[in-house]
C-alpha positions as CSV (number, residue, x, y, z in Angstrom):
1,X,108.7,128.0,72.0
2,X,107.9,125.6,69.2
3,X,106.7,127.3,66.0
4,X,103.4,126.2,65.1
5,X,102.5,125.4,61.9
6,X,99.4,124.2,60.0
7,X,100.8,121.9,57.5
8,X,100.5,118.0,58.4
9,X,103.6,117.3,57.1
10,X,105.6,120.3,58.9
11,X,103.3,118.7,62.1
12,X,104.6,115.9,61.8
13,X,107.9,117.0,61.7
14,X,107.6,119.2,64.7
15,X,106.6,116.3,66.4
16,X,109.3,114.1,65.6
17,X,111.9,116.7,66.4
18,X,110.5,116.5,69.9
19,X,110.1,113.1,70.0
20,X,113.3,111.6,68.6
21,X,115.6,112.0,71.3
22,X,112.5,111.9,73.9
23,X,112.7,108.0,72.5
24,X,116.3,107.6,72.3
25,X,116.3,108.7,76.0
26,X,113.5,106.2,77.1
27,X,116.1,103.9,75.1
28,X,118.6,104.5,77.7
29,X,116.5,104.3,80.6
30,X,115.0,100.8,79.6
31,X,119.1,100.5,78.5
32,X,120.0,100.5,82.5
33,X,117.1,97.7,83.2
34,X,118.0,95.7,80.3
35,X,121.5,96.0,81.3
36,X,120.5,94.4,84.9
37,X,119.0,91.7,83.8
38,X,121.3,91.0,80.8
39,X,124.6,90.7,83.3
40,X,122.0,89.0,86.0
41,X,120.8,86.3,83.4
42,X,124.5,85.7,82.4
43,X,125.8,85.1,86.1
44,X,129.1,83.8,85.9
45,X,129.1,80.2,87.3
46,X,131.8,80.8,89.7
47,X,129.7,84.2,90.9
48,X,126.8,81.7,91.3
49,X,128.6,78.9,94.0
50,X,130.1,82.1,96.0
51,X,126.7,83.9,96.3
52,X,125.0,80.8,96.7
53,X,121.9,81.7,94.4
54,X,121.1,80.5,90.8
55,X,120.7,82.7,87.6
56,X,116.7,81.8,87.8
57,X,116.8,83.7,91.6
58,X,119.0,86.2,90.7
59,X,116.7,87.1,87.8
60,X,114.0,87.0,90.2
61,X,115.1,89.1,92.7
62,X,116.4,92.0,90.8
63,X,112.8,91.6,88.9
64,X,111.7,92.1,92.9
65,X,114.0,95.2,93.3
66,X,113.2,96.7,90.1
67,X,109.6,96.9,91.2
68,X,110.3,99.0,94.3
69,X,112.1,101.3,91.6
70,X,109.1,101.6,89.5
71,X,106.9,102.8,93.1
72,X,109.1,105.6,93.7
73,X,109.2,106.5,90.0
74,X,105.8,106.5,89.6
75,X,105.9,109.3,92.4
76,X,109.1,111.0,90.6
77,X,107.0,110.8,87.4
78,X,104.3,112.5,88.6
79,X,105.6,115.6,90.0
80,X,107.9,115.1,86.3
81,X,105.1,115.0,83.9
82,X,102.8,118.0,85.9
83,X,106.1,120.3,85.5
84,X,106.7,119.5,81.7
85,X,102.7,120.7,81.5
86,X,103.1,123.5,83.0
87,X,106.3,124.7,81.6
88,X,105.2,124.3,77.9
89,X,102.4,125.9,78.7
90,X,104.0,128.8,80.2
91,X,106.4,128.9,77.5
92,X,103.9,128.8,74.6
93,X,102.7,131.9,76.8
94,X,105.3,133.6,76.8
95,X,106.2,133.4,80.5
96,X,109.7,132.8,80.3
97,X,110.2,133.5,84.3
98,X,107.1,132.2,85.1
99,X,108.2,128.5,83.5
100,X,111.7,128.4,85.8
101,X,109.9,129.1,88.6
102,X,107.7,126.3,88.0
103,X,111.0,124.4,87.2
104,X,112.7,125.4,90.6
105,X,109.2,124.8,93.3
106,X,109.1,121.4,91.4
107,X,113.1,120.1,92.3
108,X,112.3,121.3,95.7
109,X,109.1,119.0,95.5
110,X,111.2,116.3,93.5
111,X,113.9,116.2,96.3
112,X,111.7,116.1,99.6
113,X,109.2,113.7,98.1
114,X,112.8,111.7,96.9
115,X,113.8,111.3,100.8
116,X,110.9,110.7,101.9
117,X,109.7,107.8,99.4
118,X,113.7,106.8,100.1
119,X,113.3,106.3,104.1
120,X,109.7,104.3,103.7
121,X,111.6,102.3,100.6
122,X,114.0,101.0,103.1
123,X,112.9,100.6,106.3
124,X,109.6,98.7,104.6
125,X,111.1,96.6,102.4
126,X,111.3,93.8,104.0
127,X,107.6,93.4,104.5
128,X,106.6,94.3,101.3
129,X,109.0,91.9,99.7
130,X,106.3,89.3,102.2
131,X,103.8,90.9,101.0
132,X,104.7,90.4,97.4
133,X,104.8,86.3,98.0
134,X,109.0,86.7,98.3
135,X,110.6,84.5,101.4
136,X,113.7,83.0,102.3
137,X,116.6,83.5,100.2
138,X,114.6,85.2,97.6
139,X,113.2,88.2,100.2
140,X,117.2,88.4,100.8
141,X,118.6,88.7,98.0
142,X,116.1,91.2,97.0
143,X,116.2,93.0,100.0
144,X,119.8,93.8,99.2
145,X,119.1,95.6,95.9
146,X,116.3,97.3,97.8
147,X,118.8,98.9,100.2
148,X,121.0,100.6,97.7
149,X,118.4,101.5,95.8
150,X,116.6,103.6,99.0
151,X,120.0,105.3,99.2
152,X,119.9,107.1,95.8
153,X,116.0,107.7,95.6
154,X,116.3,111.5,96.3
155,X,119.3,111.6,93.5
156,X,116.8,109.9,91.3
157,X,113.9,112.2,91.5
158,X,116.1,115.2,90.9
159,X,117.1,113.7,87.6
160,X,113.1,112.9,86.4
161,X,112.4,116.3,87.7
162,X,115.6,118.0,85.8
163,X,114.6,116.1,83.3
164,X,111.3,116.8,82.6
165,X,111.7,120.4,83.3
166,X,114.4,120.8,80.2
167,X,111.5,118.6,77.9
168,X,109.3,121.5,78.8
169,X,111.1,123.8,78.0
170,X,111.4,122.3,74.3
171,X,114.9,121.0,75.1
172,X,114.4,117.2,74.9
173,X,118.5,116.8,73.6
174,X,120.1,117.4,77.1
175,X,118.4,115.0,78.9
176,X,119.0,112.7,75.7
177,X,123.4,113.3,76.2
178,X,122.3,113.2,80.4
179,X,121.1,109.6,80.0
180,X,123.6,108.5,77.2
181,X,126.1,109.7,80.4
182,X,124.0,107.8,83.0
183,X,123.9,104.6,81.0
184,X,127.5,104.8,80.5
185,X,128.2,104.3,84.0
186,X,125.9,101.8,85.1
187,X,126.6,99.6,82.8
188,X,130.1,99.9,83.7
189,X,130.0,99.9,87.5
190,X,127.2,96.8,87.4
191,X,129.4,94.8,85.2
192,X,132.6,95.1,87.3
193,X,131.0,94.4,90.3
194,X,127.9,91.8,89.6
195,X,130.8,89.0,88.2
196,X,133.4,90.7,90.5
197,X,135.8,91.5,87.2
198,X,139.3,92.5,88.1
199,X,139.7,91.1,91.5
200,X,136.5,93.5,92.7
201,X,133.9,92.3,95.5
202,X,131.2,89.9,93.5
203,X,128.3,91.5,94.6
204,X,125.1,90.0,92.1
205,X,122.4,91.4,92.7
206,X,123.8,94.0,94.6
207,X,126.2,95.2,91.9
208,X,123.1,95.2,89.8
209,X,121.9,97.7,91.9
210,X,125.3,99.9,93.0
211,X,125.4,100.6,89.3
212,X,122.1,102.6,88.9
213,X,122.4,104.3,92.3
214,X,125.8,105.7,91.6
215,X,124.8,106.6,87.9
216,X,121.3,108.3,89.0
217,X,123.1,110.4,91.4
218,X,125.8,111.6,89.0
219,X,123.3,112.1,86.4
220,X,121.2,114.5,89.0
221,X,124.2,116.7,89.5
222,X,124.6,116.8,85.6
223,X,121.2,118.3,84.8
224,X,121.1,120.5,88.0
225,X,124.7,122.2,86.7
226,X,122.4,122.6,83.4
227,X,119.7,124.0,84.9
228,X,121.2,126.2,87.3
229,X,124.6,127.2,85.7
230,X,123.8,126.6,82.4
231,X,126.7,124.0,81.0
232,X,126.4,123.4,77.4
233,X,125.1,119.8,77.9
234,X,123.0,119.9,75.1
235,X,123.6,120.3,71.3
236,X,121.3,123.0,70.7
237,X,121.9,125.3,74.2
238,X,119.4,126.9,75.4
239,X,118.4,129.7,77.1
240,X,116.2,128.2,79.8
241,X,117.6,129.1,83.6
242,X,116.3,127.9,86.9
243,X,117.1,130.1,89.9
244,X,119.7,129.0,92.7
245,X,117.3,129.3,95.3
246,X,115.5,127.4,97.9
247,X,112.6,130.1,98.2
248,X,109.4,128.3,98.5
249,X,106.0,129.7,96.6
250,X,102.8,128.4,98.5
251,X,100.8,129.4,94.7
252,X,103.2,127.7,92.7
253,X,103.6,124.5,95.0
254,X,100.0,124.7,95.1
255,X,99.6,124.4,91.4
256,X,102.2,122.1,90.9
257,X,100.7,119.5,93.0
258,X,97.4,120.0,92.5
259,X,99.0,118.4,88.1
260,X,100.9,116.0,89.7
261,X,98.8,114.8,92.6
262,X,96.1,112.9,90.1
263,X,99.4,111.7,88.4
264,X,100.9,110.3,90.9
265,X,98.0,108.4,92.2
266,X,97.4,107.3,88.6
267,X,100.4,106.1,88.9
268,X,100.4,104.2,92.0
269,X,97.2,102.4,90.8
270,X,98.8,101.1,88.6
271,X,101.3,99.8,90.4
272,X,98.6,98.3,93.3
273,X,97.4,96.6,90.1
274,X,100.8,95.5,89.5
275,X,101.3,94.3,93.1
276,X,98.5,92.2,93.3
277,X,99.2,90.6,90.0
278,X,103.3,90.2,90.6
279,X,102.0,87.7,94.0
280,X,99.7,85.8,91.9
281,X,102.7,85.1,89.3
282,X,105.4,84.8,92.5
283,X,102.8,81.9,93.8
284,X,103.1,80.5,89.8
285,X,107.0,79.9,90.8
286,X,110.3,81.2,90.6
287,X,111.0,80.5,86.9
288,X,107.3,81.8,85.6
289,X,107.9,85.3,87.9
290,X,111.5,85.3,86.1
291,X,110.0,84.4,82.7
292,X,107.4,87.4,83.6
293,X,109.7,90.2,84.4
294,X,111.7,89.2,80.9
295,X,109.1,89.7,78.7
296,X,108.2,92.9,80.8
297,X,112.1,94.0,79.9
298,X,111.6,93.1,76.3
299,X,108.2,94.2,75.5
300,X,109.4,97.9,77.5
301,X,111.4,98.1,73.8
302,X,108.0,98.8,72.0
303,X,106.8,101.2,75.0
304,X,110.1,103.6,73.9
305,X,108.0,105.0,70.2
306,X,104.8,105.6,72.4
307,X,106.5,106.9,75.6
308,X,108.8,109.4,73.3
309,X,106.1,110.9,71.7
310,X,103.1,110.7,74.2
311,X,105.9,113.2,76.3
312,X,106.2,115.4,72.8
313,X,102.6,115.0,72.3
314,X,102.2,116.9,76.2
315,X,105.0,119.2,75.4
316,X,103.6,120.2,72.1
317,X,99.8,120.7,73.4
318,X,100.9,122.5,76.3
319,X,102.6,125.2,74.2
320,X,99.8,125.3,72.0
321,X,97.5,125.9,74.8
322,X,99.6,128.5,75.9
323,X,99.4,130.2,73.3
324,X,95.7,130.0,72.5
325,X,95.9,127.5,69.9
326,X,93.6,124.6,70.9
327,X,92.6,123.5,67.5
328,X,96.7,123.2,66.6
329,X,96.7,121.0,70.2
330,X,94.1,118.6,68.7
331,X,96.0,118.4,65.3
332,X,99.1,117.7,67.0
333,X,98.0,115.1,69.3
334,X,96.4,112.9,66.5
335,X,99.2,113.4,63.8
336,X,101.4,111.8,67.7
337,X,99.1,109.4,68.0
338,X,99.2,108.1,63.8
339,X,102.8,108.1,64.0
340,X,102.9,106.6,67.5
341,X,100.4,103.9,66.6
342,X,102.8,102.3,63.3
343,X,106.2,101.9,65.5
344,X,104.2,100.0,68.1
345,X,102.3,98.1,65.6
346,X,105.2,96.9,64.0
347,X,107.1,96.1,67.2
348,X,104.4,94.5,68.5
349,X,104.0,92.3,64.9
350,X,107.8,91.4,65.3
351,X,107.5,90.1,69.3
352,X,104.4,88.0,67.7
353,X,106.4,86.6,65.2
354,X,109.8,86.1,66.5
355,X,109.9,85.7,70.6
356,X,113.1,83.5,71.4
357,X,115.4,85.9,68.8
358,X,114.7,88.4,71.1
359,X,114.8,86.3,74.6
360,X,117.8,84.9,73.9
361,X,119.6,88.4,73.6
362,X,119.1,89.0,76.7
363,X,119.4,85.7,78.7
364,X,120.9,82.2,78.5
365,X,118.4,80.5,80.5
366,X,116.5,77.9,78.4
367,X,113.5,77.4,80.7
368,X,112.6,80.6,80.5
369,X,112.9,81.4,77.7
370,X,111.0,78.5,76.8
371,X,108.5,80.2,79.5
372,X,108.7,82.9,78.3
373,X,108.3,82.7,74.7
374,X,104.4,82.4,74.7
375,X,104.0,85.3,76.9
376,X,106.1,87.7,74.3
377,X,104.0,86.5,71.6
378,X,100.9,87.8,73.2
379,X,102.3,90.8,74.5
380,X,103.2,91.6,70.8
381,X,99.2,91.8,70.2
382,X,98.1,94.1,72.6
383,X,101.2,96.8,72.1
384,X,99.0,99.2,69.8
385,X,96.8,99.7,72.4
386,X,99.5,100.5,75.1
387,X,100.8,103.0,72.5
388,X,97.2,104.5,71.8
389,X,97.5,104.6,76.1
390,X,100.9,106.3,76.3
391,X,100.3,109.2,73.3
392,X,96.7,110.3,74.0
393,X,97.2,110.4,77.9
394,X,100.4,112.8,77.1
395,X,98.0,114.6,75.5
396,X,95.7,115.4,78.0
397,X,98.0,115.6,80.7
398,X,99.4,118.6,78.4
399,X,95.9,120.2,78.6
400,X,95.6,119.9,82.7
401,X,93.5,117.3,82.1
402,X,95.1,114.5,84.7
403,X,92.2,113.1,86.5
404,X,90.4,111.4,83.8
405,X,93.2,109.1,83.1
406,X,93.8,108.6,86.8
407,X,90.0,107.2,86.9
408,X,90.4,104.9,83.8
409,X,93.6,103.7,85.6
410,X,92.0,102.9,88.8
411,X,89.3,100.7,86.2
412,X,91.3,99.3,84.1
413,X,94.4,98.5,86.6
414,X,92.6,97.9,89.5
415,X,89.3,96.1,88.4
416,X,90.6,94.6,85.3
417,X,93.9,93.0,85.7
418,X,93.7,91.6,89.0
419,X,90.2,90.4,88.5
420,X,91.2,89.1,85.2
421,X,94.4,87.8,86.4
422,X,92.6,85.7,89.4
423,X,90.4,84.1,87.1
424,X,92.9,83.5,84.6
425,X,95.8,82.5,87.1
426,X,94.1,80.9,89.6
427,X,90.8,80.0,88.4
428,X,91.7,78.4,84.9
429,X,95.4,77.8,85.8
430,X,96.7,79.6,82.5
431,X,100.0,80.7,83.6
432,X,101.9,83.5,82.0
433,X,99.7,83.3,79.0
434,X,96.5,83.9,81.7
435,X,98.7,86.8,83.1
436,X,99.4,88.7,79.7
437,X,96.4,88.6,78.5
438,X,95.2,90.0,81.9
439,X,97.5,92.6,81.3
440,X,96.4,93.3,77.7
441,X,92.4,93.4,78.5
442,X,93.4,96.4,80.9
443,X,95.7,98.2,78.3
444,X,92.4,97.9,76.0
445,X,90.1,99.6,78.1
446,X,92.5,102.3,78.9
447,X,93.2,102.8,75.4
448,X,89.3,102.9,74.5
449,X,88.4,105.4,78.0
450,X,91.3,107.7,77.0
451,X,90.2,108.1,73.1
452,X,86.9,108.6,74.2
453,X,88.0,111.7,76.5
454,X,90.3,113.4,74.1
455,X,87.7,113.0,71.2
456,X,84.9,114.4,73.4
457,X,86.6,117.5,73.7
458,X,86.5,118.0,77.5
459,X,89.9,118.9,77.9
460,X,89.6,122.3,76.0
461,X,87.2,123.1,78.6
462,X,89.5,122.5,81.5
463,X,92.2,124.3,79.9
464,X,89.5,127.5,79.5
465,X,88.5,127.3,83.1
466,X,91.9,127.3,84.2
467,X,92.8,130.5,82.4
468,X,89.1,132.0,83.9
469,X,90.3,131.0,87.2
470,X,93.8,132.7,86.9
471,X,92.0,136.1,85.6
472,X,89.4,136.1,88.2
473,X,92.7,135.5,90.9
474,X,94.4,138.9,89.1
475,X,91.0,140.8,89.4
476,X,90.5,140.0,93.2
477,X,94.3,141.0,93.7
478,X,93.7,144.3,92.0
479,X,95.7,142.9,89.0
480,X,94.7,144.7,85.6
481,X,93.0,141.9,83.2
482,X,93.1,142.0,79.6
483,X,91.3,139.3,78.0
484,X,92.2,138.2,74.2
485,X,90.7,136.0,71.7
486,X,93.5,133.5,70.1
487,X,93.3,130.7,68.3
488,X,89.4,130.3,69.5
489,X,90.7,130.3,73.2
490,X,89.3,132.7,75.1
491,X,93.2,133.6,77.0
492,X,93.9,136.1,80.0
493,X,96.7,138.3,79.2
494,X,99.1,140.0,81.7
495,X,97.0,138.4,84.8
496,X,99.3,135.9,86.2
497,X,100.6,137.1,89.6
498,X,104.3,137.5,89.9
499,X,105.5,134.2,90.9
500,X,109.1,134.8,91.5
């Protein structure tokens, strides 16, 4: 358990210890979609006449591919981000066996919901990709990155799930030197096989994709073996252990949905949003969608401050909820959001100011880049909000509070981008301009419904009626209750039912 101080400064610090390697993860994972589109956008001319697609496609359809990715993540997350709640919470508690059990129900979840989401990914992708606006030799080639993709999904939601259980534990390092491992091997794989180097197939798009599924499934069976076996992965080791079983608990499975459930359809609004939007820009043309999906790539570099620490900021209010300590939550979720709130800012400030130095790192392709280069700038101006977005959601999601920010996604996703976007694409013909700033307005009014909630207080009074619920579960089960005063939380004591 993280020891809880009351000085800002050693706050500050606690957070940070949480958060560094949290971002340096996110680094990596952005790393394995910046490393896609890096080797895509610098397809070798003689890869090019044998696969019979151009860069701009190529760009195109792994931005196509990538977006099936983020559906099933969003679904991966979920389950991800209710476990790292509930584990901090039940290791602030004390509940050392009480916080693997969580961690072993929720791989069981993570793998089922994996295949599942896998088999739907590939036998539907084709119409989707129509849906999306994608026909031709575009729906093809992207269809191809789809397929492999499919194939790994269940590997890929046992590594968000191992994952996020070792981050609620307090172990944010191992899935730091898990993803520094993963990276490692997709770049590898995708470069030897997009190009074709040393006499291998020339795959494009394809090898794009081979190189993530191959590293997501290695990287599952790296942080299972640490979960379940214990390998010293990590710098620090730790003591947290998941049991080798495949014993389902109906309570447990029960609670862990009923986190991620509101989660995961947060989630998945966002991604309708997202939908709808990506066919308006696919009807803008090949080379605006391409000039889209890089600035997405890009402007994901600012995200990495606000995703680190909004995932410390739930870790850290968890425990302190599970210890009784909901006054310590609230400090350390504002002292998150403060320090979250410069890193974006100044990100944000350099996109504004210097848009083609950071385009042309990662592709060759002067239209769009020239494309593209507006839609950075503005993307630079909204990024404090999507920080203030990322840090104070982690927060309630740490207290149980999930389906606020599920309704102020479904408002701001839902009835503010794509209206936006309609009027702004299709009404007033602004192009990718009209599309980022669609996509800012709704990072605005998520930021300002999210404040609002944590500010107001409500989510303390989830958190207490969770913990009245539990005791009045151990009464009716002829469980002793003890009830303690900590903190100012009312806390039940030695009433949780044996969930092992």
């Amino acid at each position: 358990m993280i020891s809880i101080q009351e000085k800002p400064v050693t706050i500050r610090r606690q957070v940070w210890r949480l958060a560094w390697p949290t971002i340096l993860e996110q680094c990596l994972n952005l790393t394995v979609g910046l490393n896609e589109v890096f080797l895509i956008g610098h397809l070798s001319l003689k890869a090019s006449q044998f696969l019979g697609y151009s860069s701009a496609l190529a760009l195109a359809a792994t931005s196509l591919g990538q977006f099936f990715g983020w559906i099933v993540l969003a679904a991966f997350n979920g389950v991800g981000i209710a476990t790292t709640a509930l584990i901090a919470r039940a290791i602030g508690g004390r509940k050392p066996k009480e916080a693997a059990n969580y961690a072993r129900q929720a791989l069981v979840i993570a793998f089922f919901v994996g295949l599942v989401l896998g088999v739907t990914m590939y036998f539907s992708g084709p119409f989707l990709l129509l849906l999306l606006g994608a026909e031709g030799q575009l729906q093809e080639t992207a269809l191809g990155f789809v397929h492999i993709t499919a194939f790994a999904a269940p590997f890929y939601a046992l590594l968000v799930a191992g994952n996020a259980c070792l981050r609620g534990s307090g172990d944010t390092r191992t899935p730091l030197i898990i993803m520094l491992l993963v990276n490692g091997i997709n770049i590898s794989i995708a470069w030897l096989f997009i190009n074709g180097e040393f006499g291998l197939p020339t795959m494009g798009v394809q090898g794009a994709a081979l190189g993530g599924a191959v590293s997501w499934t290695l990287g599952a069976g790296l942080v299972l073996s640490r979960l379940w076996f214990g390998l010293p992965l990590s710098l620090t080791p730790r003591n947290f252990r998941v049991p080798l079983s495949l014993r389902v608990n109906l309570n447990t499975l029960k609670e862990i949905m009923g986190q991620a459930l509101p989660t995961i359809a947060e989630q998945w609004s966002f991604q309708v949003g997202i939908f709808f939007f990506a066919h308006m820009l696919v009807s803008q043309g090949t080379i605006v969608y391409a000039a889209h999906n890089t600035v997405i790539t890009i402007d994901s570099i600012s995200f990495l401050p606000g995703i680190g620490i909004g995932i410390a900021t739930t870790v850290l209010v968890g425990q302190s909820l599970g210890a009784g300590k909901s006054d310590q939550a609230q400090q350390f979720a504002f002292t998150a959001y403060k320090m979250g709130l410069a890193f974006m800012s100044i990100m944000g400030a350099l996109f504004f100011f210097f848009p083609e130095v950071f385009l042309g790192l990662l592709i060759n392709d002067k239209e769009v880049i020239a494309t593209a280069a507006p839609g950075l700038r503005v993307a630079g101006l909204f990024d404090p909000f999507v920080g203030t977005a990322f840090i104070i959601t982690g927060a309630l999601r740490g207290a149980g509070d999930t389906r606020f920010p599920l309704y102020a996604r479904m408002v701001s996703s839902i009835g503010v981008r794509v209206s936006v976007a309609y009027l702004l694409l299709e009404i007033f013909h602004l192009g990718l301009v009209g599309g980022r700033l669609a996509m800012g307005f709704d990072s605005v009014l998520l930021a300002g419904l999210v404040f609002w909630r944590f500010r107001s207080g409500q989510w303390k009074t989830i958190w207490q009626r969770r913990i009245d619920q539990r005791a009045s579960s151990a009464a009716l089960n002829g469980k002793p209750v003890e009830r303690t005063v900590s903190g100012g939380l009312l806390e039940a004591a030695a009433s949780s039912p044996n969930l092992e």
